[in-house]
C-alpha positions as a Python dict, from the first residue, in 0.01 Angstrom:
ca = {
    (1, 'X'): (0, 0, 0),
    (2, 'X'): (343, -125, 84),
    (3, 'X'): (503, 49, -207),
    (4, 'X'): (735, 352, -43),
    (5, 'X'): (722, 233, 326),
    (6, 'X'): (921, 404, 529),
    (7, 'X'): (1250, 169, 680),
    (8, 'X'): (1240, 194, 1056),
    (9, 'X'): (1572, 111, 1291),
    (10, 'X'): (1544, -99, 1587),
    (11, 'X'): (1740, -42, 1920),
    (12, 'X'): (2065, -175, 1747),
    (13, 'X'): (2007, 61, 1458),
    (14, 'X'): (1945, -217, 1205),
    (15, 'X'): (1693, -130, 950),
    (16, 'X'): (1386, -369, 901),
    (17, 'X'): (1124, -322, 642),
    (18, 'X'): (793, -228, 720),
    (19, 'X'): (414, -362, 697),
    (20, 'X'): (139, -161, 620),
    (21, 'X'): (-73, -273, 975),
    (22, 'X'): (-6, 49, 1127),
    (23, 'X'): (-152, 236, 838),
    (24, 'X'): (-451, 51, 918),
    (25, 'X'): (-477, 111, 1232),
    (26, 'X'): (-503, 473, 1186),
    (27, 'X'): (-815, 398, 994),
    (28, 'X'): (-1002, 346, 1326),
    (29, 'X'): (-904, 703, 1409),
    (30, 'X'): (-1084, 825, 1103),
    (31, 'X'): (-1391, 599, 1063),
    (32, 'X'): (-1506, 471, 1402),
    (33, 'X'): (-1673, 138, 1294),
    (34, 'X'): (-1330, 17, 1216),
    (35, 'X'): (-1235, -1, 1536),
    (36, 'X'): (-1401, -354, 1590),
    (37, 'X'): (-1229, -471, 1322),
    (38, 'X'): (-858, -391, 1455),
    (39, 'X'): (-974, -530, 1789),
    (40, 'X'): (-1094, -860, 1640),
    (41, 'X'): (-748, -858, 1453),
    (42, 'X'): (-568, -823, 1765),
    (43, 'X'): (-770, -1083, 1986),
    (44, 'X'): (-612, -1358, 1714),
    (45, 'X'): (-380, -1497, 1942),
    (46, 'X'): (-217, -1750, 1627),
    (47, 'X'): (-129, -1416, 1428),
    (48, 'X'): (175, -1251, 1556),
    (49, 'X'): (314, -1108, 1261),
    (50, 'X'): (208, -723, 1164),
    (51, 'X'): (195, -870, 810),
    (52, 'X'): (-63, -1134, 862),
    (53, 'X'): (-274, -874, 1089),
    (54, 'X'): (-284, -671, 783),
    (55, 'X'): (-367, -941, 602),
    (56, 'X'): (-670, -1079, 834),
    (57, 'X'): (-802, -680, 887),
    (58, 'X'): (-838, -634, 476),
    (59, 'X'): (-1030, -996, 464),
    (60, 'X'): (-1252, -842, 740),
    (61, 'X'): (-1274, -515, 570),
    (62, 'X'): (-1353, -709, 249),
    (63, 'X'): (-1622, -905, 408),
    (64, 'X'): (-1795, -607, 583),
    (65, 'X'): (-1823, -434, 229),
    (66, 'X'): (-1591, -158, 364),
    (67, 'X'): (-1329, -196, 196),
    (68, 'X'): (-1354, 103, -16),
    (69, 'X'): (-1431, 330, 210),
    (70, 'X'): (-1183, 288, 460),
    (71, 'X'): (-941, 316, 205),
    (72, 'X'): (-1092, 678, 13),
    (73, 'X'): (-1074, 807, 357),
    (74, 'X'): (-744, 694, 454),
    (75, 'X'): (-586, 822, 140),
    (76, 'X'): (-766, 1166, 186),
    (77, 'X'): (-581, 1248, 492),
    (78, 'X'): (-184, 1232, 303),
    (79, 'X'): (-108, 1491, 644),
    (80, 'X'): (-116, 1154, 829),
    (81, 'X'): (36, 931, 598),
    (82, 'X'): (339, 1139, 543),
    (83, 'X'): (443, 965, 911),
    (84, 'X'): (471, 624, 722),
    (85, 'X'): (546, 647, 355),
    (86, 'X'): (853, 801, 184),
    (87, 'X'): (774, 1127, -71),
    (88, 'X'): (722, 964, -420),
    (89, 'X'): (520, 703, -242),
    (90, 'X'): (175, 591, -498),
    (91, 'X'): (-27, 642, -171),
    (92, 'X'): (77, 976, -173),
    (93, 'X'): (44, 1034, -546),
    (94, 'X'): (-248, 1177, -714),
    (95, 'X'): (-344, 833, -890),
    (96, 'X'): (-426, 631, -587),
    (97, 'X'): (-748, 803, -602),
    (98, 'X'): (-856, 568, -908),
    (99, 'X'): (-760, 252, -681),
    (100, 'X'): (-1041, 356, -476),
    (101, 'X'): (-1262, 366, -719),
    (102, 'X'): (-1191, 61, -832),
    (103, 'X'): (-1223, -104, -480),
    (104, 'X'): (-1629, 6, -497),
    (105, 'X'): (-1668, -268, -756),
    (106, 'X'): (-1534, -550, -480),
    (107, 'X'): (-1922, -432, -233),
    (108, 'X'): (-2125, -636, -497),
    (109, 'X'): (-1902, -1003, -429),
    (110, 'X'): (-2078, -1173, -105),
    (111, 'X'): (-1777, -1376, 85),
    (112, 'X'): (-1829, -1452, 452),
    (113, 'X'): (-1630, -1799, 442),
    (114, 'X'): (-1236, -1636, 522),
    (115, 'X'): (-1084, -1896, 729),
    (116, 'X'): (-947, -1616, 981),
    (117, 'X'): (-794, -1900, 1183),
    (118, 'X'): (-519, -2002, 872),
    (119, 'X'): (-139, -2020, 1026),
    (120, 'X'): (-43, -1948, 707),
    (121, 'X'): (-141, -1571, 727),
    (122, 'X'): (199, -1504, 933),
    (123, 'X'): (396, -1620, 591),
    (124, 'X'): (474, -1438, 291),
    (125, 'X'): (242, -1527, -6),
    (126, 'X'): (370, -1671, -329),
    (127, 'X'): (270, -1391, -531),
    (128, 'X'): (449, -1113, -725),
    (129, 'X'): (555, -819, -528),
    (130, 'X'): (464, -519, -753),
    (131, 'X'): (671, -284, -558),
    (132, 'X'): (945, -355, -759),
    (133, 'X'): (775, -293, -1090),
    (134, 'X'): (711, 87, -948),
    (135, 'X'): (1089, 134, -873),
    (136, 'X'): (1239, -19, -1197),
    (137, 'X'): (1007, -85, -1467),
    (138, 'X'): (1215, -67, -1725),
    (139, 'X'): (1470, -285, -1579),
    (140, 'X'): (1246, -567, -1498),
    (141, 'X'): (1130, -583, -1820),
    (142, 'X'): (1452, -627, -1974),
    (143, 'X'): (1541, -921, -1752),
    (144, 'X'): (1195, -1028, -1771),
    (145, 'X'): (1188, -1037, -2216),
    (146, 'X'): (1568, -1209, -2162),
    (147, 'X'): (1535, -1595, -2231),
    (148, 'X'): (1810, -1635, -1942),
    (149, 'X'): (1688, -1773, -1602),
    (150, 'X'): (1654, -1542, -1296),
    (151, 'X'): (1975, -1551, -1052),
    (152, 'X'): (1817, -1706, -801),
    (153, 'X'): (1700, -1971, -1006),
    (154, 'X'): (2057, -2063, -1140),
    (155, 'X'): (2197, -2016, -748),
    (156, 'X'): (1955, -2326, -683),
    (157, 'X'): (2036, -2542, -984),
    (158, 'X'): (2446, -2494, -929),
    (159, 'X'): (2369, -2564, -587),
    (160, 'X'): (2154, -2869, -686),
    (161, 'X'): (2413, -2977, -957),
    (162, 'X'): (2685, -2931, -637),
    (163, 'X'): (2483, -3190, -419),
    (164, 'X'): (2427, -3413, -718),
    (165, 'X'): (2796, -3468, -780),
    (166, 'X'): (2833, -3471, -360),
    (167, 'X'): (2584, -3726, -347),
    (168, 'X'): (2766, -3952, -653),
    (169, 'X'): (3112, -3909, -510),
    (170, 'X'): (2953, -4000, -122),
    (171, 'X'): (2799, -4341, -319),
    (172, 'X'): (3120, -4445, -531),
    (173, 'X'): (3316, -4387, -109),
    (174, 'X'): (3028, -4591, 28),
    (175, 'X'): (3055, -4864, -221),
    (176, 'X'): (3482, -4867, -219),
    (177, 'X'): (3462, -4927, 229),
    (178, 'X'): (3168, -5224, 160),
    (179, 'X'): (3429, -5379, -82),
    (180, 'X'): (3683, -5290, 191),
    (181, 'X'): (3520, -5402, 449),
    (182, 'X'): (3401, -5746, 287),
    (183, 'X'): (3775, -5768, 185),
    (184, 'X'): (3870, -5760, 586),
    (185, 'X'): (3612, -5978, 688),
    (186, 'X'): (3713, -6222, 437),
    (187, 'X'): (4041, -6132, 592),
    (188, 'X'): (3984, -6177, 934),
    (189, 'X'): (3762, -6516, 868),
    (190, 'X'): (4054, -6629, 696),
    (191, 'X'): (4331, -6553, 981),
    (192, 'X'): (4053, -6741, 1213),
    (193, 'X'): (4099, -7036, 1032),
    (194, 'X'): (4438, -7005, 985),
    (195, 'X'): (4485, -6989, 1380),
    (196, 'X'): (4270, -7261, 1489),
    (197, 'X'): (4475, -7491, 1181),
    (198, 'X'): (4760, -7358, 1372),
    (199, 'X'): (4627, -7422, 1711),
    (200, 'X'): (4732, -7812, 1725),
    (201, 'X'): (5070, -7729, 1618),
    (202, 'X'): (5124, -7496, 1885),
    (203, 'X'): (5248, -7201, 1691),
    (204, 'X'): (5104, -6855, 1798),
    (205, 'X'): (4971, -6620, 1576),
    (206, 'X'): (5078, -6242, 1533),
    (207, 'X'): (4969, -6099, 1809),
    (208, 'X'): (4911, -5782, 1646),
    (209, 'X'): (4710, -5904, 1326),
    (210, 'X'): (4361, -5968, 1472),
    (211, 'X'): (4309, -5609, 1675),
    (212, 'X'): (4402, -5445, 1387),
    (213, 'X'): (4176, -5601, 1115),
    (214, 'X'): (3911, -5547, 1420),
    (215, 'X'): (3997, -5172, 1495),
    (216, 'X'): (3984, -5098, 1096),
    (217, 'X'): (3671, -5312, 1044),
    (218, 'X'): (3451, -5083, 1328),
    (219, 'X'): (3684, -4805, 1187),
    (220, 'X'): (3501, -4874, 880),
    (221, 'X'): (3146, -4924, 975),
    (222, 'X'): (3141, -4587, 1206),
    (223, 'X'): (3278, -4408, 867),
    (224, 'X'): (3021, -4618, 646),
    (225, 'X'): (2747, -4499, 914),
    (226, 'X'): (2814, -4137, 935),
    (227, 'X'): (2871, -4167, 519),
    (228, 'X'): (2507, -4308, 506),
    (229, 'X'): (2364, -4061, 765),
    (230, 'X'): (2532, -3778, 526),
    (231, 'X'): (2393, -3943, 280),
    (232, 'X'): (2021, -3933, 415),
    (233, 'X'): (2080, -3580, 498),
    (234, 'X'): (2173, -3488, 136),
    (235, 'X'): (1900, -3667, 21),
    (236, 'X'): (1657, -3482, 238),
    (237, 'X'): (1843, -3127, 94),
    (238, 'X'): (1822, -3260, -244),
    (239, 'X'): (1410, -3333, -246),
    (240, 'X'): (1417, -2962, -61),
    (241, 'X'): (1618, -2814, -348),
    (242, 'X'): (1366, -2997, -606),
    (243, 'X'): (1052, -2905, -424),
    (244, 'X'): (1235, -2501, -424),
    (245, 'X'): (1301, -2543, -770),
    (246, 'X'): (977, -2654, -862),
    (247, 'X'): (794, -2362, -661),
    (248, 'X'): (1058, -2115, -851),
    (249, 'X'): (982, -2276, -1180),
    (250, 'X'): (621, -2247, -1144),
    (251, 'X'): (640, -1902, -1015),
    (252, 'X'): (837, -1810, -1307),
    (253, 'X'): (549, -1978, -1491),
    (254, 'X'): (283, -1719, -1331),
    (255, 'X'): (558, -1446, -1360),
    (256, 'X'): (584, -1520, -1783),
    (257, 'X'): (217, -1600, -1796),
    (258, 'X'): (160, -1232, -1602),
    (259, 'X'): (419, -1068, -1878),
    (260, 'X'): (169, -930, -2117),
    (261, 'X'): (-8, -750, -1819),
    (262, 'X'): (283, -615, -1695),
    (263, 'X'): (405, -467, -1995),
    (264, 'X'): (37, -312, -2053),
    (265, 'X'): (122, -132, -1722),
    (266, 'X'): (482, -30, -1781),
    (267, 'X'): (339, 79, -2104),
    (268, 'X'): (48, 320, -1917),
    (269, 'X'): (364, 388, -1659),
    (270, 'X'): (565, 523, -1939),
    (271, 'X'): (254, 745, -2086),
    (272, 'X'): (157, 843, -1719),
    (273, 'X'): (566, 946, -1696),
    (274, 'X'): (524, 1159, -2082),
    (275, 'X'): (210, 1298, -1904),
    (276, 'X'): (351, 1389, -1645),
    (277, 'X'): (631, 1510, -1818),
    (278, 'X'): (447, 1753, -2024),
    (279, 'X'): (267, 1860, -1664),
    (280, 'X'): (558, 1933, -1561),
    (281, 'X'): (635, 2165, -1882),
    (282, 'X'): (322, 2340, -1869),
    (283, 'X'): (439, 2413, -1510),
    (284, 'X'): (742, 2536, -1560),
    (285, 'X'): (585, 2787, -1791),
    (286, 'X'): (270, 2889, -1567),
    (287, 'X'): (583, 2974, -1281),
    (288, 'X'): (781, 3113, -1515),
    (289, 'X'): (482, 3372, -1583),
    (290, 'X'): (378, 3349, -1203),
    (291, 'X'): (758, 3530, -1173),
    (292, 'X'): (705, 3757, -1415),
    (293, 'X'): (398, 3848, -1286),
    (294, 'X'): (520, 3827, -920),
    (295, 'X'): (762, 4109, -1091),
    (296, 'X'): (572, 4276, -1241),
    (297, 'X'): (322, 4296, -840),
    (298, 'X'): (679, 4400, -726),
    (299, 'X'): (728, 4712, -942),
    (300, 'X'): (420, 4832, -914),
    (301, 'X'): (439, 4748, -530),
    (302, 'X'): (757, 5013, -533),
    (303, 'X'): (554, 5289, -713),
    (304, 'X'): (258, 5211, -465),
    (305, 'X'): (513, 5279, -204),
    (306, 'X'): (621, 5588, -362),
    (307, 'X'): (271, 5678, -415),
    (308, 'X'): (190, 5634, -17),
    (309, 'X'): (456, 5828, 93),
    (310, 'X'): (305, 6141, -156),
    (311, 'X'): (-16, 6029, 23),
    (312, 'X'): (139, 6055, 388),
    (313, 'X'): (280, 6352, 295),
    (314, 'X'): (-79, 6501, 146),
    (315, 'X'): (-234, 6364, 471),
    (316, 'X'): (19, 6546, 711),
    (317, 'X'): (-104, 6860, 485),
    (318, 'X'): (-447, 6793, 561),
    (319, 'X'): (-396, 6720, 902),
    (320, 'X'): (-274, 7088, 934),
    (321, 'X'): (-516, 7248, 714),
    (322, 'X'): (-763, 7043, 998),
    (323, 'X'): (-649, 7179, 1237),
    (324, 'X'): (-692, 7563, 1134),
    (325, 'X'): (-1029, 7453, 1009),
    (326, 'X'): (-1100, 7322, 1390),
    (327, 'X'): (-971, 7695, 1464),
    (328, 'X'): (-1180, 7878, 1262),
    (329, 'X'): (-1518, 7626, 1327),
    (330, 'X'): (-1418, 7721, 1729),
    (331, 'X'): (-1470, 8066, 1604),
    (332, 'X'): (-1800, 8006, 1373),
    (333, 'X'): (-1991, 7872, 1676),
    (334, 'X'): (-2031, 8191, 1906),
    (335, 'X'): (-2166, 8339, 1515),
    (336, 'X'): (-2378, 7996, 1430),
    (337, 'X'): (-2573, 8080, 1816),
    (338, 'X'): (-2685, 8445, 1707),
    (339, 'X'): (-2784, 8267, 1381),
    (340, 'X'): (-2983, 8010, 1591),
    (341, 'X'): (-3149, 8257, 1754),
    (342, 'X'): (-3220, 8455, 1442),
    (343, 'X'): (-3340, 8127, 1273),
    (344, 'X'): (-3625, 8044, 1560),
    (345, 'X'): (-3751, 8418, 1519),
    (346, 'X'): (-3738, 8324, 1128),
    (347, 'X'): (-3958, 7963, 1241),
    (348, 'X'): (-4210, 8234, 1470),
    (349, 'X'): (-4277, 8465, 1183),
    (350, 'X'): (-4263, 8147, 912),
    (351, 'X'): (-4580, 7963, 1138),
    (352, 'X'): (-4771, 8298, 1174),
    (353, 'X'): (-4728, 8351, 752),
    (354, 'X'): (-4784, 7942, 690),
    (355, 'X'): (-5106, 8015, 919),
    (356, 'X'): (-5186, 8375, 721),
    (357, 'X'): (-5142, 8134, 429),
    (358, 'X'): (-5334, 7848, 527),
    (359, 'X'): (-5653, 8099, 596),
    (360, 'X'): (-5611, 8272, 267),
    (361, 'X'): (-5570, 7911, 72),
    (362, 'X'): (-5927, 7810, 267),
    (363, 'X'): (-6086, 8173, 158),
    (364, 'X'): (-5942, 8070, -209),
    (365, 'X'): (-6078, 7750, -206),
    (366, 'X'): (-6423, 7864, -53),
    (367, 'X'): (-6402, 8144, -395),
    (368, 'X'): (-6321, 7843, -639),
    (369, 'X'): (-6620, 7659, -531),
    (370, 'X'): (-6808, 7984, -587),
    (371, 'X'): (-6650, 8052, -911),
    (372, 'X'): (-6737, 7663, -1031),
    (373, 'X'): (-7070, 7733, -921),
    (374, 'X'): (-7116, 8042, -1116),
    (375, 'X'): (-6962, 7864, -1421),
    (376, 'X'): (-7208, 7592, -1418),
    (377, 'X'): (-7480, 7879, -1396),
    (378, 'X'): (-7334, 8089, -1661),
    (379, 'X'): (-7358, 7743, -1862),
    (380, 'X'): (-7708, 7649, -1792),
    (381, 'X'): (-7745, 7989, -1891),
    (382, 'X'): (-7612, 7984, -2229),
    (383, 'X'): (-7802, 7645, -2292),
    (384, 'X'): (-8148, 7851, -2161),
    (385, 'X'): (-8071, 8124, -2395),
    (386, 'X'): (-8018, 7870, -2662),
    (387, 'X'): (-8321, 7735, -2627),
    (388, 'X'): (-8503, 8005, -2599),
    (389, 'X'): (-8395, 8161, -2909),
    (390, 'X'): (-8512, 7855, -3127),
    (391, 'X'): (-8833, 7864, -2968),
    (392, 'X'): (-8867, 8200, -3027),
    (393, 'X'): (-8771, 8159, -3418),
    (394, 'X'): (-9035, 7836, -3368),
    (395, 'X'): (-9287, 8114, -3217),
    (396, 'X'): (-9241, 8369, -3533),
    (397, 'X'): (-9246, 8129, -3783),
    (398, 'X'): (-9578, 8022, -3617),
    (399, 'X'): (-9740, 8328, -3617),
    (400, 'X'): (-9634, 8388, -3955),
    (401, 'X'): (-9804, 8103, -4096),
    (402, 'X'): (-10110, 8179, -3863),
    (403, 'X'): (-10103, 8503, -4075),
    (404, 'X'): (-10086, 8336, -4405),
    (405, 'X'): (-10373, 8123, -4286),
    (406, 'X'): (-10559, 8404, -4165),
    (407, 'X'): (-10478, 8554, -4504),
    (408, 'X'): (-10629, 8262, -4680),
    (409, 'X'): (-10971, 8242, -4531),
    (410, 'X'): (-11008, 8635, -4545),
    (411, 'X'): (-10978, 8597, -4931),
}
């Protein structure tokens, strides 16, 4: 999320990088039940840095099981983080969408023990900044493959090696003024002597040789005292130096041991880049078609053009070929009235036939019941006669053997 910050200015126009707290606090804009989160972050009276804010509002968005879904929504609306982040930003790239999706995995791990109340959220973390593997990649992981030792890493050792040699030139001046000043005090013990010997034979010393052995000798403690508190104070850099160097050494330890990762990722980086490089290709040629196409809408927009002028003029023809036609239907009107009145004298006479018809389609329908009637007579007719004529042929063939019978018994 801090990759592609914007750099604001401050009233004296110096530029200060950013943190990402007030892209979270947009997030209570979007989602309401963030907004007790923001307000819990801001009630922490020992965090006064945006950067541990941000930090203490993603442990409470982590706990609540949120986490995820503050984030899909807050990289949905890119209108409202165009405000914060520069263009090439990965929150406004198309892959931050997989980060999300990623984050869902984080709802199944319970953790409710976040010690909220931690000074140390104000400070920067010891962990690698991966910012800088987004701008230079490549670059890093030439330095990084390199068996030399980062800059900042030999800054501290030279300025280690400097304090060394301070501290070893400080001890050989320290133990030169002890000599020294066991040498005058041997001195001065020895002029003592030498005056009280000197006392009963009342000769006077130099006047001059005591104060000045004296002067030198506190001359010579003050320097011996301000030696040894330079002395402590180098000591105190040198155990800072160590305890820097040994922090740098073992986060060059975690950087080396976090090597194979990072090239994994510069390698996905550098296939994303092909990718998108071959994107980019096949977009070239889809607008290079778009403007032939776009061409292509333009030419036959110009012979459109040229076809609605033809059309205007057409129209301006049928607007005057309209206007005689109004003419001549003014004219038809007075003629369409006599045919009106011709037309209901056509409805009188068509009623009176359509009633003339009406009787004579009863009188035909009365006449085709007859004639059905007569049909079903003239049929039980034939069927009569039918019958009639076999029992007649029944009857003669009777008699006929009734006269052969007769015949019989006469004989």
């Amino acid at each position: 999320m801090s990759h592609g910050l914007k750099m604001r200015k401050n009233i004296l126009g110096v530029t200060s990088s950013t943190s990402v707290w007030p892209v979270l606090e947009v997030v209570q804009s979007l989602r309401p039940e963030a907004f007790e989160i923001t307000k819990s972050v801001k009630d922490l009276a020992h965090i006064r840095s945006s950067a541990g804010k941000a930090r203490a509002w993603l442990r409470l968005a982590f706990m609540q099981k949120s986490l995820a879904d503050y984030f899909t929504v807050l990289i949905d609306r890119k209108d409202l983080l165009i405000e914060f982040y520069e263009e090439g930003a990965f929150m406004l790239s198309e892959e931050v969408t997989a980060v999300g999706g990623l984050l869902i995995g984080l709802n199944v791990i319970e953790c409710n023990d976040f010690n909220l109340r931690d000074d140390s959220l104000d400070h920067q973390l010891n962990v690698i900044d991966m910012r800088h593997y987004f701008k230079a990649t490549q670059s890093f992981c030439e330095e990084t493959e390199d068996d030399s030792e980062p800059p900042d890493l030999k800054d501290v050792l030279d300025q280690k090696n400097y304090l060394e040699e301070m501290n070893r030139s400080l001890m050989t001046r320290i133990r030169n003024l002890k000599k020294r000043l066991n040498q005058l005090e041997h001195d001065k013990n020895d002029s003592s002597f030498e005056v009280l010997d000197s006392s009963s034979e009342a000769v006077p010393s130099p006047p001059d040789t005591p104060p000045m052995n004296g002067l030198a000798a506190s001359a010579l403690k003050e320097e011996i005292e301000s030696l040894k508190h330079v002395n402590n104070e180098m000591e105190t850099a040198m155990k800072c130096m160590e305890k820097d160097i040994h922090e740098k050494q073992d986060t060059i330890i975690s950087i080396r041991r976090q090597l194979e990762d990072i090239k994994t990722i510069n390698i996905q980086l550098f296939q994303k880049n092909k990718q998108s490089e071959s994107d980019l290709k096949e977009k070239d040629n889809k607008i290079m078609k778009q403007d032939q196409k776009i061409a292509c809408c333009l030419k036959t927009v110009s012979q459109l053009e040229g076809k609605v002028k033809t059309m205007e003029e057409k129209k301006n023809a049928l607007e005057e070929i309209k206007m005689q036609q109004e003419k001549e239907i003014l004219q038809t009107r007075g003629e369409t009235s006599t045919v009106e009145a011709e037309l209901t004298q056509e409805r009188e006479w068509r009623l009176s036939l359509k009633k003339l018809v009406d009787d004579q389609q009863a009188e035909m329908t009365r006449l085709q019941t007859e004639l059905d009637e007569a049909k079903q007579n003239l049929n039980e007719y034939h069927r009569l006669r039918k019958e009639y004529l076999v029992l007649q042929k029944k009857c003669s063939e009777y008699e006929l053997s009734l006269e052969e019978v007769g015949n019989v018994i006469q004989m």
